[in-house]
N, CA, C and O atoms as a Tinker XYZ file with bonds, in Angstrom:
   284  protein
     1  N     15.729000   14.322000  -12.986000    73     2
     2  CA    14.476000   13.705000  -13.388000    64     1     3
     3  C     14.259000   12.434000  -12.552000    63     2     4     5
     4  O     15.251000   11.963000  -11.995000    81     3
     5  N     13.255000   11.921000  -12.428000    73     3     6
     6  CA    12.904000   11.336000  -11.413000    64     5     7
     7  C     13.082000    9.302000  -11.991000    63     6     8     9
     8  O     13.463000    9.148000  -13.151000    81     7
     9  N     12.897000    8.444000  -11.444000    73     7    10
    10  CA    13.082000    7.435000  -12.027000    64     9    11
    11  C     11.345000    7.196000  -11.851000    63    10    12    13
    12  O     10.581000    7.687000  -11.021000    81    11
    13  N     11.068000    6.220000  -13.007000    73    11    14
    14  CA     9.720000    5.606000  -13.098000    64    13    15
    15  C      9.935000    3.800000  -12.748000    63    14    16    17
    16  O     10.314000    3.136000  -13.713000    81    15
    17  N      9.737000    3.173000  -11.637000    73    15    18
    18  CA     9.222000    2.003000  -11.687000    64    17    19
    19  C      7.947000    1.532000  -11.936000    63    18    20    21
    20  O      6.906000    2.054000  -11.539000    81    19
    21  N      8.066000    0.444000  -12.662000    73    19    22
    22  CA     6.863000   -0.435000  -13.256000    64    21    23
    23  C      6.466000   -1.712000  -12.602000    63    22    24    25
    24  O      6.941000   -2.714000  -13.137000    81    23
    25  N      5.702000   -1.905000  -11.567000    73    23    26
    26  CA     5.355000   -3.009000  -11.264000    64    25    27
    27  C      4.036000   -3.410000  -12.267000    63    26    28    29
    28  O      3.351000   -2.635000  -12.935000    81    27
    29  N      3.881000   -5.359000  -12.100000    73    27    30
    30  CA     3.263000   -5.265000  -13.190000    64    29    31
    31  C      2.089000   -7.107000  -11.956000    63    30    32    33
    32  O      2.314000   -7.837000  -10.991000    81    31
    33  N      1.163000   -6.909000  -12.811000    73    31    34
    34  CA     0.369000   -8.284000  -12.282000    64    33    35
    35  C      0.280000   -9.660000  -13.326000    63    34    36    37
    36  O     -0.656000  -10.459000  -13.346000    81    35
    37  N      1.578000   -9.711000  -14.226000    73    35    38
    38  CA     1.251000  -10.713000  -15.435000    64    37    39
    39  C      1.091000  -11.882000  -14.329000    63    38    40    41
    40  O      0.206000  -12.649000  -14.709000    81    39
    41  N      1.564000  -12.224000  -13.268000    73    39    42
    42  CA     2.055000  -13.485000  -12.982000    64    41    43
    43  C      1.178000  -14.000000  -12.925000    63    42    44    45
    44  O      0.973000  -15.066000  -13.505000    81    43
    45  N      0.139000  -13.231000  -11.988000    73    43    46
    46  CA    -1.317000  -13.463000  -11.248000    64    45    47
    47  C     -2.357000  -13.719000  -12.209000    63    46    48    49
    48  O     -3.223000  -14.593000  -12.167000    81    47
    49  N     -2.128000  -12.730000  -13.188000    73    47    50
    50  CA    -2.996000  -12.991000  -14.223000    64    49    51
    51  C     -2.814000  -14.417000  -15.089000    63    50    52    53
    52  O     -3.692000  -15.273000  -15.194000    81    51
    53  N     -1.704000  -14.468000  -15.583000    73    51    54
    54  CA    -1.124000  -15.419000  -16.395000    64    53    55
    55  C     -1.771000  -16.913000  -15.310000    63    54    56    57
    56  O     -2.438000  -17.813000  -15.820000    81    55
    57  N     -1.492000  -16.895000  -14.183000    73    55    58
    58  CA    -1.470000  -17.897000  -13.496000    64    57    59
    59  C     -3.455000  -18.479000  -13.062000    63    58    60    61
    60  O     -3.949000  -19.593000  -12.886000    81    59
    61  N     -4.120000  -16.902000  -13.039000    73    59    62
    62  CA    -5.302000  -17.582000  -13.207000    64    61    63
    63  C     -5.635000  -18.247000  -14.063000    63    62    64    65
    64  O     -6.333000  -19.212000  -13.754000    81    63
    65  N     -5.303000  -18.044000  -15.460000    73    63    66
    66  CA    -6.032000  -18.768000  -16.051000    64    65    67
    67  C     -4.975000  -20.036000  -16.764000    63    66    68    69
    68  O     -5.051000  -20.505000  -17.900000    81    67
    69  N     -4.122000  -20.335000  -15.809000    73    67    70
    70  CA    -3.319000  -21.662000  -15.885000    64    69    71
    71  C     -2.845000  -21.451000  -17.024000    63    70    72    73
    72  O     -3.396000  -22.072000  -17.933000    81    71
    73  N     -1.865000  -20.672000  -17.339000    73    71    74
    74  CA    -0.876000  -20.644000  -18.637000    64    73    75
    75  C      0.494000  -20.072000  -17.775000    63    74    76    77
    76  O      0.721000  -19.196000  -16.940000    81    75
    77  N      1.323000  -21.213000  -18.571000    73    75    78
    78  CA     2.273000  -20.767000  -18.230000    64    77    79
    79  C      3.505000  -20.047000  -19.157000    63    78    80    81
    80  O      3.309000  -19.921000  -20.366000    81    79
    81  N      4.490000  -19.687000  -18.690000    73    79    82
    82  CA     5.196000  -18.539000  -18.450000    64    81    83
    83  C      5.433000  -18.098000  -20.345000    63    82    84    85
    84  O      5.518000  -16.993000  -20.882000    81    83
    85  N      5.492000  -19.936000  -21.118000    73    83    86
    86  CA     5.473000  -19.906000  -22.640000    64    85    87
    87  C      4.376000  -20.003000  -23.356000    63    86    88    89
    88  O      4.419000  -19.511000  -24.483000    81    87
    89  N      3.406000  -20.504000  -23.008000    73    87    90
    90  CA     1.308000  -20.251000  -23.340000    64    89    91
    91  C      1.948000  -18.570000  -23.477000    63    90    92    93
    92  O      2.586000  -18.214000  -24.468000    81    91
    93  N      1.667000  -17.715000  -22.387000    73    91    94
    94  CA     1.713000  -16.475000  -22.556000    64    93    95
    95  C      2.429000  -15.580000  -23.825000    63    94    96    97
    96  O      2.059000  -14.708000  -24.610000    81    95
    97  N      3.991000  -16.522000  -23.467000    73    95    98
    98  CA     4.724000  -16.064000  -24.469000    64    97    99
    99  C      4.137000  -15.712000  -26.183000    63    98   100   101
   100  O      4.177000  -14.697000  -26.878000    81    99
   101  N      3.609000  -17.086000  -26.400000    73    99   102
   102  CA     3.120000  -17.643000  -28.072000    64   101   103
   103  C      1.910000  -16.635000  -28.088000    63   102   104   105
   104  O      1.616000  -16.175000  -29.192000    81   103
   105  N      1.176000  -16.236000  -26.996000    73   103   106
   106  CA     0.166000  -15.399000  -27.564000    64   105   107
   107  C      0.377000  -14.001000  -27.707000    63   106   108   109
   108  O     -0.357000  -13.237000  -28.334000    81   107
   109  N      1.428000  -13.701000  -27.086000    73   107   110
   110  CA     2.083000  -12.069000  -27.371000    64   109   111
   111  C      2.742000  -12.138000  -28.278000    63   110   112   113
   112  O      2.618000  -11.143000  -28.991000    81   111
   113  N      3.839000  -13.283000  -28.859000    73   111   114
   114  CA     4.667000  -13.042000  -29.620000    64   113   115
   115  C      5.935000  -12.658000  -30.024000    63   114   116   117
   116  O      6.534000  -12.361000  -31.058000    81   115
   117  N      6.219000  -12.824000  -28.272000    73   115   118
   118  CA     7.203000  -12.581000  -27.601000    64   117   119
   119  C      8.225000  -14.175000  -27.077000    63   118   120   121
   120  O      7.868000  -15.169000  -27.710000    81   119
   121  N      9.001000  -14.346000  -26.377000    73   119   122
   122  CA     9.965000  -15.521000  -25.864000    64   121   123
   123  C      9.745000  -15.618000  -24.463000    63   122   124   125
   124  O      9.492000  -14.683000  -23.703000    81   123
   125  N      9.878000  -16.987000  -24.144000    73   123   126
   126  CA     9.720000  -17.230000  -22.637000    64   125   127
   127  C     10.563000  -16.052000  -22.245000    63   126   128   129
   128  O     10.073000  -14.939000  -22.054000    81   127
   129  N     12.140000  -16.383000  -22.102000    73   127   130
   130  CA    12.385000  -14.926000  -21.083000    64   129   131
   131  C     11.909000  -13.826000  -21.549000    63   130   132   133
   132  O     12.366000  -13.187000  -20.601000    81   131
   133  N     11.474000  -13.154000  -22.070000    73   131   134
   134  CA    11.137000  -11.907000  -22.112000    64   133   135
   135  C      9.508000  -11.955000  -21.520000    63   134   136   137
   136  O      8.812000  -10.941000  -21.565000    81   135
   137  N      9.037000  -13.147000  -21.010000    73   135   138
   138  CA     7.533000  -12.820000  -20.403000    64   137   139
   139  C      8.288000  -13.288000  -19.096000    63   138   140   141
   140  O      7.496000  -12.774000  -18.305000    81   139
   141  N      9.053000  -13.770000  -18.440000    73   139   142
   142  CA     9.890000  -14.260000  -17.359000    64   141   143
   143  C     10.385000  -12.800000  -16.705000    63   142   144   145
   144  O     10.129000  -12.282000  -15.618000    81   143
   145  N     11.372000  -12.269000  -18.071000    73   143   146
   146  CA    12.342000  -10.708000  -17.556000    64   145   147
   147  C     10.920000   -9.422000  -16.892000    63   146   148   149
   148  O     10.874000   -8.843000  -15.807000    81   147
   149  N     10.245000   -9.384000  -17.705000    73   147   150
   150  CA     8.772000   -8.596000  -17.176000    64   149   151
   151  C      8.197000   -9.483000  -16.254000    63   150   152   153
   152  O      8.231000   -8.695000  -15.308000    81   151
   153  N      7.724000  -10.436000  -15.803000    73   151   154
   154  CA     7.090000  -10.840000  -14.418000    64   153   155
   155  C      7.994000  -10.407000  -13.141000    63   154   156   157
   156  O      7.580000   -9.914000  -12.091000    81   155
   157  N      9.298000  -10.707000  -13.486000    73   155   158
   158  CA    10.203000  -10.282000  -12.509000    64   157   159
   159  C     10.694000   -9.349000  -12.225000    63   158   160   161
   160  O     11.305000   -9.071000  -11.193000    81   159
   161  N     10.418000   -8.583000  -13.370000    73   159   162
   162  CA    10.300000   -7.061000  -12.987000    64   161   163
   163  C     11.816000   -6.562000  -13.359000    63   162   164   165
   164  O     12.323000   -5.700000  -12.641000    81   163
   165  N     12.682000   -7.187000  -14.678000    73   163   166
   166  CA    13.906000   -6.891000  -14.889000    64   165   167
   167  C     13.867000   -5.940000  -16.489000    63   166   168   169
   168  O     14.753000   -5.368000  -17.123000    81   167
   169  N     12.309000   -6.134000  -16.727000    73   167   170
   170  CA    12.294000   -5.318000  -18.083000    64   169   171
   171  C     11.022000   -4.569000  -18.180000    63   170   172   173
   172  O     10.093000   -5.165000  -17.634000    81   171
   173  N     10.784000   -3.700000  -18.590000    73   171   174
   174  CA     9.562000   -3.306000  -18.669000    64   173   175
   175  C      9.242000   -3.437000  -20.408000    63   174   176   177
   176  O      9.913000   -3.220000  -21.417000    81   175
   177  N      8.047000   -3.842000  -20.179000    73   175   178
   178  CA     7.641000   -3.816000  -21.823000    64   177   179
   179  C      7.485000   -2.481000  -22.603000    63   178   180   181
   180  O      7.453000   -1.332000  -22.161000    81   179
   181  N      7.404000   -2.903000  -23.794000    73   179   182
   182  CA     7.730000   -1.699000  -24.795000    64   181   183
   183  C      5.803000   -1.552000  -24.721000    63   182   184   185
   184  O      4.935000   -2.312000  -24.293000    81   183
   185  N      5.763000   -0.110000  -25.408000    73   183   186
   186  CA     4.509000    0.204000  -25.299000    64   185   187
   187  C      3.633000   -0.536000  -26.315000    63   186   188   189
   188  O      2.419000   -0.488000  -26.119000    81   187
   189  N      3.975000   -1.043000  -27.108000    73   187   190
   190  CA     2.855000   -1.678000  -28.141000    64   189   191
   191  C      2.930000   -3.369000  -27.276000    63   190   192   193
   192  O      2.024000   -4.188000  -27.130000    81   191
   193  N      4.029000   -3.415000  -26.934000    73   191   194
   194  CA     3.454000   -4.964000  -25.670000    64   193   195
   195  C      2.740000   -4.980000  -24.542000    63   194   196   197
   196  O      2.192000   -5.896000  -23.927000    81   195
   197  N      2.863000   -3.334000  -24.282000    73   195   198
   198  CA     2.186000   -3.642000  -22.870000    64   197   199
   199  C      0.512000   -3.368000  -23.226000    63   198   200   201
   200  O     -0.469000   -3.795000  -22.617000    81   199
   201  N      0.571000   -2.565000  -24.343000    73   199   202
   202  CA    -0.933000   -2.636000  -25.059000    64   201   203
   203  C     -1.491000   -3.968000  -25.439000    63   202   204   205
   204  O     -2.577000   -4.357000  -25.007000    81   203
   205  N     -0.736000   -4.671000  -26.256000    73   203   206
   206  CA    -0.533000   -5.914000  -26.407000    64   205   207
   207  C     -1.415000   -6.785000  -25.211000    63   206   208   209
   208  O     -2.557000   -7.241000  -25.278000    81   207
   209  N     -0.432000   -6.827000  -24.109000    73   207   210
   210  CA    -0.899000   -7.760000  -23.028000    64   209   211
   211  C     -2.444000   -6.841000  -22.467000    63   210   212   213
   212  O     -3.119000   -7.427000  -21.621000    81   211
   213  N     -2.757000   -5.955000  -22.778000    73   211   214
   214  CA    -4.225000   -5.439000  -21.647000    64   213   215
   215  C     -5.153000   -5.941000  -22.954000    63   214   216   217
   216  O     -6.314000   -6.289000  -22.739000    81   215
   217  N     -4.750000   -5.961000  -23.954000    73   215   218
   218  CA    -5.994000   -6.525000  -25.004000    64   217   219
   219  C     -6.308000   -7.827000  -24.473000    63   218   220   221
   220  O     -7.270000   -8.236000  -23.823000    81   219
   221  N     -4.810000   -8.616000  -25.098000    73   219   222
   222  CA    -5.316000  -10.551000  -24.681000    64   221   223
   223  C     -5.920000  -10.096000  -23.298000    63   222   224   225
   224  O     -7.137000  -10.257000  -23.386000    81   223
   225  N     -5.576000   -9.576000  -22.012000    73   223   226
   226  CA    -6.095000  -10.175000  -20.419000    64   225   227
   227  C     -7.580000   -9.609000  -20.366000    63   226   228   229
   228  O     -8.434000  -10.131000  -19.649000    81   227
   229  N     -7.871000   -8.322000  -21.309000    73   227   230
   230  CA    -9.281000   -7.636000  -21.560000    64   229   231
   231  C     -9.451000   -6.534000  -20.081000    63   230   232   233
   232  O    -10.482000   -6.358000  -19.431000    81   231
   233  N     -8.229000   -5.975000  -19.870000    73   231   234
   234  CA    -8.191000   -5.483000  -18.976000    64   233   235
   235  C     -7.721000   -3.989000  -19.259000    63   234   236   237
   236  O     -7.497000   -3.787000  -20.452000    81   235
   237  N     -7.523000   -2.891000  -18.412000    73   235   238
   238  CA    -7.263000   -1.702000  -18.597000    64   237   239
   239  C     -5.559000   -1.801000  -18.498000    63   238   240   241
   240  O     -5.114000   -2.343000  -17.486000    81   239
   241  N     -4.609000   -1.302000  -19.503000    73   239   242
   242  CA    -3.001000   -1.194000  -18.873000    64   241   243
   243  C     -2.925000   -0.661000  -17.500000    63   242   244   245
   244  O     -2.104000   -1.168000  -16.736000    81   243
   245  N     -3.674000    0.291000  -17.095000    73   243   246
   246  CA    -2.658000    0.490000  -15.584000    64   245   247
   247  C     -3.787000   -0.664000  -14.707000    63   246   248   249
   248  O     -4.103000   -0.189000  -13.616000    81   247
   249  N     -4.154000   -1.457000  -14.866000    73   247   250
   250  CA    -4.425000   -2.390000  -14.457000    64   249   251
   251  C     -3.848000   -3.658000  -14.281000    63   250   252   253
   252  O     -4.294000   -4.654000  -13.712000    81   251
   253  N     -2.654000   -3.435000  -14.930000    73   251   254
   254  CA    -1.699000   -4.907000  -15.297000    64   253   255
   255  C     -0.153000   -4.157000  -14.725000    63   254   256   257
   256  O      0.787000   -4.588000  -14.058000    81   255
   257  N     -0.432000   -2.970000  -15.305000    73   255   258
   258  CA     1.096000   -2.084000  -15.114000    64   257   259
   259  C      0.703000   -1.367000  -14.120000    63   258   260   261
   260  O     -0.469000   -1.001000  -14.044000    81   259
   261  N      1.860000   -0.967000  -12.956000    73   259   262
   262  CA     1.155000    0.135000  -12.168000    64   261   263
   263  C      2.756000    0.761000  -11.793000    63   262   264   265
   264  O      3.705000    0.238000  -11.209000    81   263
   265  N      2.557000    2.243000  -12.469000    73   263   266
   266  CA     3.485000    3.017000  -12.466000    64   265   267
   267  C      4.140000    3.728000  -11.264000    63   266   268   269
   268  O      3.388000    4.510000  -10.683000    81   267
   269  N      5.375000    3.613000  -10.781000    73   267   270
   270  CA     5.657000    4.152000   -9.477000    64   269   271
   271  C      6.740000    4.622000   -9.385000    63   270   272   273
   272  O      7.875000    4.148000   -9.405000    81   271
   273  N      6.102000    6.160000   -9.220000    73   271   274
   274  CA     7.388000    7.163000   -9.630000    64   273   275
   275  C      8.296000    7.212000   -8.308000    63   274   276   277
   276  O      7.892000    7.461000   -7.172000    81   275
   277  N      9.958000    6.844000   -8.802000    73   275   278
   278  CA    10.658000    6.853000   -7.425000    64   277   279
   279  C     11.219000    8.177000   -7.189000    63   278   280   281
   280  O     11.439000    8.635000   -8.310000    81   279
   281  N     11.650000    9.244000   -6.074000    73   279   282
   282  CA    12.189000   10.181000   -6.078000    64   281   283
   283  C     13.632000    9.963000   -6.409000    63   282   284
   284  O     14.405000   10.920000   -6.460000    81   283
């Protein structure tokens, strides 16, 4: 079976609108590292977070997430 990588655009996003890495955190509901471990690409979010984050940014998920299947 194939592996799935998740790249993701929180940083960019997060960073337009000048919040940083714990702003983000308090509005998901989540902990600085765990919005840190996902920018960096060491966790992928669970599916009700990554729903989560496309509500607050008002954006589409594979718009924030972009799925990349590795062979």
């Amino acid at each position: 079976m194939a592996e799935v990588s998740v790249k993701n655009k929180l940083r960019e996003l997060r960073a337009a609108r000048d919040w940083s890495q714990a702003d983000l955190a308090d509005r998901l509901g989540v902990s600085r590292q765990t919005v840190n471990a996902i920018e960096t690409e060491k966790y992928d979010p669970s599916l009700p977070l990554a729903f989560k984050t496309a509500k607050l940014f008002r954006k589409p998920i594979e718009e924030i997430f972009l799925f990349d299947q590795m062979d």
